[in-house]
RODO-2510 file (C-alpha; in nm, 4 decimals, decimal comma):
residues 465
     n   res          X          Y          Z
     1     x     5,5310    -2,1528     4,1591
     2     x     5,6684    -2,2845     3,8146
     3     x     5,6251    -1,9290     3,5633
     4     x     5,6605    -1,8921     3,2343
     5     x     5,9742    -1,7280     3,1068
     6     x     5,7451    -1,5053     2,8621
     7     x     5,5047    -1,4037     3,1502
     8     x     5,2172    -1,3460     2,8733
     9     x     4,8268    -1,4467     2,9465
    10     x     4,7057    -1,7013     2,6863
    11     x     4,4113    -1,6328     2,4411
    12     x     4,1485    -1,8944     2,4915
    13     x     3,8675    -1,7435     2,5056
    14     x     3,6130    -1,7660     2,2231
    15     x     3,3324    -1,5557     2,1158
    16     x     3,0910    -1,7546     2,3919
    17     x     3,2757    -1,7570     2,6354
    18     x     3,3045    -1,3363     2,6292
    19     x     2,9323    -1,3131     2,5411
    20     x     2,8163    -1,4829     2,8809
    21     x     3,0840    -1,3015     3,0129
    22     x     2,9040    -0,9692     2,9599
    23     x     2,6394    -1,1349     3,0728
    24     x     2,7931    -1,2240     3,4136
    25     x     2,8492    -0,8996     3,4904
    26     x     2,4552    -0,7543     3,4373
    27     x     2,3012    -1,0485     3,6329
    28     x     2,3315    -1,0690     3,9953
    29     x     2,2735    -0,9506     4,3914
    30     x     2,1843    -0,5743     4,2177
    31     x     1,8971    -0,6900     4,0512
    32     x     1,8294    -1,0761     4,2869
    33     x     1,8581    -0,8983     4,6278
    34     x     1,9515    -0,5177     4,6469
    35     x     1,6163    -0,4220     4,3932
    36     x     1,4306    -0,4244     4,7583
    37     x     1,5097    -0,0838     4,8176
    38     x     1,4551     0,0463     4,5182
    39     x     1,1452    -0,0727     4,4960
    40     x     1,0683     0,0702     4,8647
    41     x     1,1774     0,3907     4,7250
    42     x     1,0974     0,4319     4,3577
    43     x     0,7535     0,1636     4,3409
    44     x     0,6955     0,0796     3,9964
    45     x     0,8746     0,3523     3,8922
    46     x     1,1864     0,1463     3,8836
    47     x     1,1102     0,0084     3,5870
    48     x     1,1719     0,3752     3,4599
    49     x     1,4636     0,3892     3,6521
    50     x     1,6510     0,0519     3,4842
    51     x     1,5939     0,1839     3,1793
    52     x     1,7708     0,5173     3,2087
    53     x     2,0865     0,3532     3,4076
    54     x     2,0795     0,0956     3,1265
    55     x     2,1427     0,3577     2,8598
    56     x     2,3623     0,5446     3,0862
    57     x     2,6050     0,2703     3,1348
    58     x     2,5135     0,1345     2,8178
    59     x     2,7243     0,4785     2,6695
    60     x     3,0232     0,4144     2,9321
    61     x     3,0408     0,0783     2,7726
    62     x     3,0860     0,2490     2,4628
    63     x     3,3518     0,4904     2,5207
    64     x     3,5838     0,1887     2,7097
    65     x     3,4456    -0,0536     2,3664
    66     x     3,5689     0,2198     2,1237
    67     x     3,9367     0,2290     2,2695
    68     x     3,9544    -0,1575     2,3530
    69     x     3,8773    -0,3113     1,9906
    70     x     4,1844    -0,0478     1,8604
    71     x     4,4253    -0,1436     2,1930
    72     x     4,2640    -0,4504     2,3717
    73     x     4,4957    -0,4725     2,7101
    74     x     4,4773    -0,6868     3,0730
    75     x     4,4984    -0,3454     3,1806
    76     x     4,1324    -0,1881     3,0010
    77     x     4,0403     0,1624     3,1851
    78     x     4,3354     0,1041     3,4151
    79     x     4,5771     0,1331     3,0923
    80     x     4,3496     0,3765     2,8679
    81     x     4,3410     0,6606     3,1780
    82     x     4,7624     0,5476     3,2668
    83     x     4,7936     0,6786     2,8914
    84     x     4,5266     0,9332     2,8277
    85     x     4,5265     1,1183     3,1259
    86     x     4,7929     1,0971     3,3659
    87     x     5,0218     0,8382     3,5576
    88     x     4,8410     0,9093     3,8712
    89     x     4,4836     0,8289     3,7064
    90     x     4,6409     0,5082     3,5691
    91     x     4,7304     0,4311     3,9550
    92     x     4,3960     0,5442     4,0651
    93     x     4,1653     0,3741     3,8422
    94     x     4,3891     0,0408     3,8920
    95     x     4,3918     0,0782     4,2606
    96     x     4,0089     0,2119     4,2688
    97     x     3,9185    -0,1178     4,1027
    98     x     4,1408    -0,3487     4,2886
    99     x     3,9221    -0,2313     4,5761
   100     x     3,5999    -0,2368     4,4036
   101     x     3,6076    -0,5702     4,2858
   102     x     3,7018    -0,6921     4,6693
   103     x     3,4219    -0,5434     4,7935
   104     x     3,2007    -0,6812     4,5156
   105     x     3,3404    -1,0230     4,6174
   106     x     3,2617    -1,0058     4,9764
   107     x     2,9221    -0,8671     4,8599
   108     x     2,8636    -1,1453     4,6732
   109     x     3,0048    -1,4154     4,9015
   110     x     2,7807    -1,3117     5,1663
   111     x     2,4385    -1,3180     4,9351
   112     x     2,5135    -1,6540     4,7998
   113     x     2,5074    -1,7489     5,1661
   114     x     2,1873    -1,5397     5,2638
   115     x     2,0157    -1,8012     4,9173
   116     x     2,1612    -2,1118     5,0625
   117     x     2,0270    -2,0207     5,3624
   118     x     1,7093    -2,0335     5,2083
   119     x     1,7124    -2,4284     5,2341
   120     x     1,9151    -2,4861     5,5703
   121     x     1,8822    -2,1822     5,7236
   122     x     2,0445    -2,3574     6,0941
   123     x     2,3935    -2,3075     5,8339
   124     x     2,5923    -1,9882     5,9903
   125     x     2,6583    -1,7567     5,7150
   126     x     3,0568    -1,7688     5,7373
   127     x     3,0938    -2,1393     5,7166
   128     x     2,8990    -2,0919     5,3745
   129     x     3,1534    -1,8161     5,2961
   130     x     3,4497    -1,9780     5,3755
   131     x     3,3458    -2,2930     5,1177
   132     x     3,1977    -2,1286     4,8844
   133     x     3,5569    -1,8750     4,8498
   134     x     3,7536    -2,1744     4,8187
   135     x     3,5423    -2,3251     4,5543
   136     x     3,5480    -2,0384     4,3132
   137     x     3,9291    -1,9257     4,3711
   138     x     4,0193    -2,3104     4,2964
   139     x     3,8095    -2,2923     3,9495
   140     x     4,0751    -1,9520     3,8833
   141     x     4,3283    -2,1423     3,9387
   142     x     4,2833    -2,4057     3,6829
   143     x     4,3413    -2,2370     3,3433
   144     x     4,1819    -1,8886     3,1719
   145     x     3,9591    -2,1847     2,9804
   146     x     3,8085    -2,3611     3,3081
   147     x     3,6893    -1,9770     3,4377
   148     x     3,5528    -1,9175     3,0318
   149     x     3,3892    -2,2586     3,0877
   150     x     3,2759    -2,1655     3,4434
   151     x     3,1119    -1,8667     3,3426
   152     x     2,9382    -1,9701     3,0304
   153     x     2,7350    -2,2579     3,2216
   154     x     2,6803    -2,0226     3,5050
   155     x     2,5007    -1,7316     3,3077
   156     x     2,3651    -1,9640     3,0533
   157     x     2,1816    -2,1102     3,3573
   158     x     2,0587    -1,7913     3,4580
   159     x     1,9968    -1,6530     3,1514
   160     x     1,7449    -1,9608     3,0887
   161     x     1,5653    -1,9186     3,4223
   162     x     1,5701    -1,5663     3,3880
   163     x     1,3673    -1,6073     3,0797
   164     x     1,1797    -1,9037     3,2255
   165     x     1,0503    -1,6794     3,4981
   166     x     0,9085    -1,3810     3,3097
   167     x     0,7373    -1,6524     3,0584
   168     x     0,6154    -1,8435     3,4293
   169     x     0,4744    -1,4981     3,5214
   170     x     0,3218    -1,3909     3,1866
   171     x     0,0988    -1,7341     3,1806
   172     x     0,0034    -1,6690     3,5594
   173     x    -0,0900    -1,3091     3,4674
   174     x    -0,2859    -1,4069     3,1700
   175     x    -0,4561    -1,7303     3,3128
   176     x    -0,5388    -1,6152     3,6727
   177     x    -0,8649    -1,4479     3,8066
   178     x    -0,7021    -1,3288     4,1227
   179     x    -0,7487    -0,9336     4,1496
   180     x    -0,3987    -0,9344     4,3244
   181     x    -0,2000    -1,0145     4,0105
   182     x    -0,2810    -0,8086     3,7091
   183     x    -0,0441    -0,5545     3,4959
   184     x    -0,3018    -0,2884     3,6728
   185     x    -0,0597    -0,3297     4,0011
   186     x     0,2001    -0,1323     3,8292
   187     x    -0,0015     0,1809     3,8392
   188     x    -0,2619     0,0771     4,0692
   189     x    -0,1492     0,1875     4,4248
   190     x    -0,0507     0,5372     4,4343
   191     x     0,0597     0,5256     4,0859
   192     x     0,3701     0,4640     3,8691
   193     x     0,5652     0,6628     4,0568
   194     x     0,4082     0,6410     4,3987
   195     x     0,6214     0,8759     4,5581
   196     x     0,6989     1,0725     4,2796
   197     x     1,0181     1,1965     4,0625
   198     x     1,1886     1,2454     4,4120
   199     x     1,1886     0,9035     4,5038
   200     x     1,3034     0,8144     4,1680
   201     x     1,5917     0,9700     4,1706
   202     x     1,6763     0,9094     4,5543
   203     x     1,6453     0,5292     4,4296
   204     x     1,9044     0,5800     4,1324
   205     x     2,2634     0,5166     4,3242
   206     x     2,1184     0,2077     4,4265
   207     x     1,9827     0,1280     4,0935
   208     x     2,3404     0,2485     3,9301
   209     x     2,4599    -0,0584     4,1913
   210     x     2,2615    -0,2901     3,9835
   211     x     2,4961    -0,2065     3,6987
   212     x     2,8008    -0,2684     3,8199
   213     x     3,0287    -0,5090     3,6551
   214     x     2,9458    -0,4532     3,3376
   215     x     3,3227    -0,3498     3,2659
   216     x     3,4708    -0,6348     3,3951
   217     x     3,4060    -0,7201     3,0141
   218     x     3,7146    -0,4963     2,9321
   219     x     3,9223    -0,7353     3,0926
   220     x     3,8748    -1,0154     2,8843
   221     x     3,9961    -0,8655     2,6172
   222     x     4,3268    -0,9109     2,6091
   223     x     4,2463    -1,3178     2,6342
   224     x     4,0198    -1,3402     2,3406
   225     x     4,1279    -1,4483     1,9902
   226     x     3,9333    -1,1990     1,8088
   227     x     3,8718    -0,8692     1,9647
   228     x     3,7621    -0,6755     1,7041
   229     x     3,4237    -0,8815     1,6574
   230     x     3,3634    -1,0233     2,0031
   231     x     3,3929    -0,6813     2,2183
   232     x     3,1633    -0,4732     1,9695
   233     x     2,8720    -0,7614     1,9700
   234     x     2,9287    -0,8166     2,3633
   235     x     2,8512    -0,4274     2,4400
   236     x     2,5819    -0,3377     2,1365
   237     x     2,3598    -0,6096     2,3310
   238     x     2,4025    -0,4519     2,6379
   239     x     2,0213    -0,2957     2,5899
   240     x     1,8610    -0,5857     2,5109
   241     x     1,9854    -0,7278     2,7878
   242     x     1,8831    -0,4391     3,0274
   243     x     1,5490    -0,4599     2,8731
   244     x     1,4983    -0,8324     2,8931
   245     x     1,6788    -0,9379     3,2318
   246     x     1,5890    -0,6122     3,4437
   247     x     1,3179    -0,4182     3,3055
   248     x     1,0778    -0,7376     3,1716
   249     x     1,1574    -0,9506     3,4925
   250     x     1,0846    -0,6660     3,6929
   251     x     0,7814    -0,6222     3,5509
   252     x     0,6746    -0,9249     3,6004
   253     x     0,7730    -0,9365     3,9419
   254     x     0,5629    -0,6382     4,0112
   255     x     0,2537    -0,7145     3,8298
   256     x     0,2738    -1,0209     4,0260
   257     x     0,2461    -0,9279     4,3808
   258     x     0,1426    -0,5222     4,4634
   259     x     0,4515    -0,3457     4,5558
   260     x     0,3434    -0,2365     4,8528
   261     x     0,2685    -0,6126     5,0016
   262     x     0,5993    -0,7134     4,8796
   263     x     0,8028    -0,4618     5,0527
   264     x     0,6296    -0,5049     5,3538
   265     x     0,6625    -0,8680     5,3198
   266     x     1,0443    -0,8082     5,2833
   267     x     1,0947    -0,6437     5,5429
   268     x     0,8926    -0,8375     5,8068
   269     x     1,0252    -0,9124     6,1374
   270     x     1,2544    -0,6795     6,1211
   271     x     1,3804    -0,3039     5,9468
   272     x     1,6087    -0,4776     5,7064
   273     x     1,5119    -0,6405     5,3921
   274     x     1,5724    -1,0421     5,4192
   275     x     1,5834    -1,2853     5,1095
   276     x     1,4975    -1,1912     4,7558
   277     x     1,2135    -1,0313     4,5894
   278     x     1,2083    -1,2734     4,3154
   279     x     1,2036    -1,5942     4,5234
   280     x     0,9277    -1,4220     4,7963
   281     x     0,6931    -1,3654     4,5330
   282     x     0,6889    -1,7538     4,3808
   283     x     0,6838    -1,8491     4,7269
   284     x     0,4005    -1,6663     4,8033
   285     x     0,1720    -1,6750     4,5432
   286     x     0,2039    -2,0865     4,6031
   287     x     0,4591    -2,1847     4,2825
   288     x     0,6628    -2,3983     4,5775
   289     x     0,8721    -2,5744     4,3036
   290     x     0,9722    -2,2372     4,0908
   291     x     1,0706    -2,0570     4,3964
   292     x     1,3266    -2,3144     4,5187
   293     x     1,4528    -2,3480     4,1373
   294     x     1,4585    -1,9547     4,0839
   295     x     1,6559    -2,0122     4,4189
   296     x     1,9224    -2,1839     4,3275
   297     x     1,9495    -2,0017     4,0285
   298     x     1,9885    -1,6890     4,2115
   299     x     2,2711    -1,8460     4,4284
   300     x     2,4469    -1,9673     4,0491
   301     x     2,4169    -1,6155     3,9417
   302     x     2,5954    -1,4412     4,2286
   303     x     2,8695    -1,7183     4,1933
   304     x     2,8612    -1,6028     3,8773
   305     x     2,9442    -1,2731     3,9291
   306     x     3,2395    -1,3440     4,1898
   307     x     3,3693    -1,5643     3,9816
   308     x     3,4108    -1,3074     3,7512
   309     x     3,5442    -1,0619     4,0289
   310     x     3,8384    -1,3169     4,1041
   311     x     3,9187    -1,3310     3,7385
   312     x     3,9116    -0,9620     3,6901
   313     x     4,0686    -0,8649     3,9532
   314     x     4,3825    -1,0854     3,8687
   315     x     4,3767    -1,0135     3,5199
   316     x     4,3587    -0,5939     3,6736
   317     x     4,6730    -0,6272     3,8793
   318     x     4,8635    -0,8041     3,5816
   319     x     4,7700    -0,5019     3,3722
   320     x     4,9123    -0,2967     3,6147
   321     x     5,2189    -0,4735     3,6879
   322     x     5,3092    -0,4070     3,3113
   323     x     5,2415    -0,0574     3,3167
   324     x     5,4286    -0,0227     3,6684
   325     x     5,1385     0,0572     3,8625
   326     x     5,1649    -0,2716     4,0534
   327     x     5,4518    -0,4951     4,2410
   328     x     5,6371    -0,6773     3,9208
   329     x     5,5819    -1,0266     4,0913
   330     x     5,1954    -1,0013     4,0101
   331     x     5,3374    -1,0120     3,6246
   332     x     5,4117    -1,3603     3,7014
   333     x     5,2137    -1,6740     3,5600
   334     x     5,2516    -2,0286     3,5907
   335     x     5,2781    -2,2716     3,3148
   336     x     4,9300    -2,2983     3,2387
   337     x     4,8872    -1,9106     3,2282
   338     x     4,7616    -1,7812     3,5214
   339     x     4,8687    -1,4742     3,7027
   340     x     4,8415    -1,6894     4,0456
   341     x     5,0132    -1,4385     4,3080
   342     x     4,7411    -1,1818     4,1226
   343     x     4,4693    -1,3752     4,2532
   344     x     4,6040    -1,4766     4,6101
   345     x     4,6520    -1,1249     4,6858
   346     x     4,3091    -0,9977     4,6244
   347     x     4,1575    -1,3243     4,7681
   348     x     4,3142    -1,2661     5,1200
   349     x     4,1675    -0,9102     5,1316
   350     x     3,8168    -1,0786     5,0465
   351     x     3,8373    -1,3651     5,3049
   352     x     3,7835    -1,0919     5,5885
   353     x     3,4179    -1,1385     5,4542
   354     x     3,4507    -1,4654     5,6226
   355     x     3,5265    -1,2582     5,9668
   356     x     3,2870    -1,0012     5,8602
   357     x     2,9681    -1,2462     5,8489
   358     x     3,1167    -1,4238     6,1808
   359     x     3,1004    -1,0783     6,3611
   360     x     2,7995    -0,9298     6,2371
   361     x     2,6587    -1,0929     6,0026
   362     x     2,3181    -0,8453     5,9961
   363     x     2,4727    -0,5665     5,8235
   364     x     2,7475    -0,6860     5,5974
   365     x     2,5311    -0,6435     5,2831
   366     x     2,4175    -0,2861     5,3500
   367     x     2,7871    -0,1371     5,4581
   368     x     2,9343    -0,3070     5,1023
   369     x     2,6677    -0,1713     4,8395
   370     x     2,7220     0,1588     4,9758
   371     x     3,0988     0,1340     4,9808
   372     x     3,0890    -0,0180     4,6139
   373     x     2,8598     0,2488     4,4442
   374     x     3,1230     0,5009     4,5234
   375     x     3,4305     0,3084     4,3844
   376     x     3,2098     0,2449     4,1002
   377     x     3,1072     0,6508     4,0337
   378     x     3,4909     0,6664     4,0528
   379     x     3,5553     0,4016     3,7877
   380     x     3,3240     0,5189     3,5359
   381     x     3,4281     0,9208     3,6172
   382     x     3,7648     0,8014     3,4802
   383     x     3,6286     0,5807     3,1856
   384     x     3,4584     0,8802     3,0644
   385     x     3,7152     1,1155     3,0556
   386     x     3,9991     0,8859     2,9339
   387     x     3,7971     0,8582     2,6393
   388     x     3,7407     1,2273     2,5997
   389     x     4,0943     1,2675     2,5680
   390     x     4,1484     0,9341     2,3386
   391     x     3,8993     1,1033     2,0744
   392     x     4,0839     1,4193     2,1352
   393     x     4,4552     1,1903     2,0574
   394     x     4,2862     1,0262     1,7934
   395     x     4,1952     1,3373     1,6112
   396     x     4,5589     1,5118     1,6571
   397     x     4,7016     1,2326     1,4467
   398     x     4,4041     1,1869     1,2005
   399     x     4,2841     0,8566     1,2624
   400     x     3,9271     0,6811     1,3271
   401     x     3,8181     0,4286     1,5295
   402     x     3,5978     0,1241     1,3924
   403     x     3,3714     0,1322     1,6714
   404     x     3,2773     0,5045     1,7363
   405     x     3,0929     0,5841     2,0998
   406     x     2,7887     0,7840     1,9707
   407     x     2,7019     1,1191     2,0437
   408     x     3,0752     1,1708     2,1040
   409     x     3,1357     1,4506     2,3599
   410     x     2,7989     1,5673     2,3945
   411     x     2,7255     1,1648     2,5378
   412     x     3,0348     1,1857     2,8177
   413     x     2,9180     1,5301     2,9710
   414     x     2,5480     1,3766     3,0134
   415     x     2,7017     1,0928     3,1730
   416     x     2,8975     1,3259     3,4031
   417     x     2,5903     1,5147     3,4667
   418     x     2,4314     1,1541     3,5452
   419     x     2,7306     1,0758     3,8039
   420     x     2,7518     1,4021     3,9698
   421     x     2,3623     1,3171     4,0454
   422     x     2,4315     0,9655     4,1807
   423     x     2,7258     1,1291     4,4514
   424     x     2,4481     1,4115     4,5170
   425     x     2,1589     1,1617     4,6032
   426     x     2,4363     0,9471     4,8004
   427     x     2,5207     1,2613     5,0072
   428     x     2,1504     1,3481     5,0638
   429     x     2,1313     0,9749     5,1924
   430     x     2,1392     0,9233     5,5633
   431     x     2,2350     0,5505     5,5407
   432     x     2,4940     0,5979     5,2601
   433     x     2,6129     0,9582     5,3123
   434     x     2,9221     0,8767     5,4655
   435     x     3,0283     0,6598     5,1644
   436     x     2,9953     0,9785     4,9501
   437     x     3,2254     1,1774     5,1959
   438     x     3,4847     0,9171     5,1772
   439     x     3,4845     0,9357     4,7982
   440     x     3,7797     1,2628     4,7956
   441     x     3,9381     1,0702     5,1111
   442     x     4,0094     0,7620     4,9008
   443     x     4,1544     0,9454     4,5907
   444     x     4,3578     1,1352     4,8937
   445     x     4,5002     0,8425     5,0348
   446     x     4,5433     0,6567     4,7358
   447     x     4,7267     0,9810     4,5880
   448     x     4,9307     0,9718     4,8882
   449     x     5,0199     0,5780     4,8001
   450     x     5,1086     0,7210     4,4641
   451     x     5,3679     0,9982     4,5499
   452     x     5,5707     0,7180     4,7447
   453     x     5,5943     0,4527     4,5338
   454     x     5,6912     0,7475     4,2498
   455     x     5,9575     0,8645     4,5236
   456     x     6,0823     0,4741     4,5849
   457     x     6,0966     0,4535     4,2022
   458     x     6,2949     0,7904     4,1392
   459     x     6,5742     0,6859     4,4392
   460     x     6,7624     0,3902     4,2370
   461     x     6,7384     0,5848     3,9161
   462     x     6,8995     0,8867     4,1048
   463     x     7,1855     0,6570     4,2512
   464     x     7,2915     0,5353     3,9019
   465     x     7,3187     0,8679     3,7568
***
């Protein structure tokens, strides 16, 4: 591997590239496949439920935004909670995320093969796995410019259809004389929130799921050429995006098709839901044509997304490597830039999806969205305090940021409030209670991982002196 002598990452990206970037990271398999169960669980309601996680991590967003336009890093929350908080929250949030964004990547993986499926479904899931992981890790490896490039085309795509499909279901809705498919089905059987506030909020770690990603955004930062203006515009249209891409489309969805037909129609021929909501619904009410396009823009948009993982996660480990929380080697980039041992690493952790969907492929999806909501309450747990103590830095030594988090503590303890709900409806969860319980035994071992590297790192500096 030829490196560079300086070791730095290279700013190419531009102000589009980190706008569809953001964008990347709100579309994909929590809103395409995993809304199922929320709808089983919440109805209409959901709708309701979008919204509020929207503005929830719509604040997180704000506190990491606020302390990356005044120190954009590789290393975003990972570096912020290393210097705000304490060496082993630097090492847990890096660590936490390394995880994370492995999981997310066999998650993602794995749906992209449950769409293609959707065409030639005689394909085993793993072969589609294993080409579809080579693909995106050889776009990584190009330059920081071919991913910027990759990921603009891929969300503009699915931004287009996105928008395509909500105007495709607002003519149907106002056109059609079929009883089935009228804005009346959102309150129509059993009401808006058919099984009341309860099954709201037993529907809101999933619907948190849907959310995740949206940080990755922090990680471009230190590869754009102007910081200041891209990461404030990227993050302030972080509602309109929630409103447009989750709340409009699923309104549509659900005005559509009765909720109650669609979940049973998800979940027939077997207990577990199969395919996605979106594409059932064209399919069914006879738009042949938009289903199989809305298909493949579905399978686009969960590229999407890992390709953003890969790049994260690479850019992650580099951040860490600097600040010592990580092997120096992953510090290391070749001539055109890229941290390449930082994304082999990660990507042989992820290629046991390939094993995964070869073993038992049934259940892969449900065991990683419960495993990744907890690494994620984790990750934003730490955003929100590292920027507690930021504002309380700031203050000490007089100074102002340009892009103030609003409602400035008062806004972090409501978002604690909000997390401490989302591990409470987790541990009241038979299916997902055990990911809940293995929240402490993570930051255990990983604290465990911690005191021995600090030990390995003490013993030379105790020989020289």
């Amino acid at each position: 591997m030829s490196t560079s002598s300086t070791g730095h990452l290279e700013r190419k990206l531009k102000n589009r590239h980190i706008q569809l970037i953001a964008l990347g990271g709100t579309i994909g398999t929590g809103l395409f496949l995993g809304s199922a169960g929320i709808i089983e669980m919440a109805g209409p309601g959901v709708l309701l439920g979008y919204a509020i996680g929207g503005a929830i991590i719509f604040l997180i967003m704000r506190f990491l935004g606020e302390m990356l336009v005044e120190e954009p890093t590789a290393g975003s929350f990972s570096h912020f909670a290393n210097r705000y908080l304490s060496r082993f929250a630097g090492f847990l949030s890096g660590w936490n995320c390394v995880a994370l964004y492995v999981l997310v990547g066999m998650l993602e993986l794995t749906a992209c093969a449950k769409f293609v499926q959707f065409w030639w479904p005689e394909i085993p899931t793993w072969v589609i796995v294993a080409a579809l992981f080579a693909l995106i890790n050889a776009v990584n490896f190009i330059n920081v410019k071919a991913y910027g490039e990759f990921e603009f085309w891929f969300a503009l795509i699915k931004i287009v259809a996105v928008v395509a499909m909500i105007a495709t279901g607002i003519y149907i809705l106002s056109t059609t004389h079929n009883p089935t498919q009228s804005v009346s089905n959102l309150w129509a059987h059993g009401g808006f929130l058919p099984n009341g506030v309860s099954g709201l909020v037993m529907a809101f770690a999933f619907i948190m799921f849907a959310f995740g990603g949206v940080e990755m955004l922090g990680f471009a930062a230190a590869e754009t050429d102007q910081p200041r203006k891209v990461i404030p515009k990227a993050i302030n249209q972080l509602i309109l995006r929630v409103l447009v891409f989750y709340v409009g489309s699923m309104a549509v969805l659900l005005a559509l098709t009765p909720w109650t037909d669609l979940v049973a129609q998800l979940k027939a021929g077997g207990g577990t839901y199969s395919g996605s909501p979106f594409v059932l619904v064209f399919a069914g009410i006879g738009e042949k044509l938009a289903a199989n396009v809305l298909n493949f823009v579905i399978l686009t948009a969960t590229l999407s997304v890992y390709n953003s993982m890969v790049y994260s996660n690479s850019r992650l480990l580099y951040g860490m490597a600097l600040e010592g929380n990580a092997p120096k080697s992953l510090m290391e980039v070749n001539k055109r830039g890229v941290p390449v041992r930082a994304i082999v690493y990660p990507g042989v952790f992820t290629a046991l999806c390939i094993v995964l969907n070869y073993v038992a492929p049934a259940g892969v999806i449900e065991l990683l969205m419960s495993l990744i909501v907890a690494a994620l309450v984790i990750t934003w747990v730490i955003i929100i305090l590292a920027h507690l103590k930021y504002r309380k830095a700031q203050a000490a030594k007089g100074a102002r940021a340009s892009f103030l988090a609003p409602f400035s503590p008062l806004s972090n303890y409501i978002c604690l409030a909000v997390m401490a709900v989302v591990v409470a409806v987790m541990a009241a969860t038979p299916d997902i209670r055990s990911s809940a319980f293995a929240i402490p035994v993570w930051i255990g071992l990983v604290y465990v991982a911690f005191r021995v590297v600090n030990r390995q790192l003490a013993a030379p500096a105790m020989r020289t002196t």
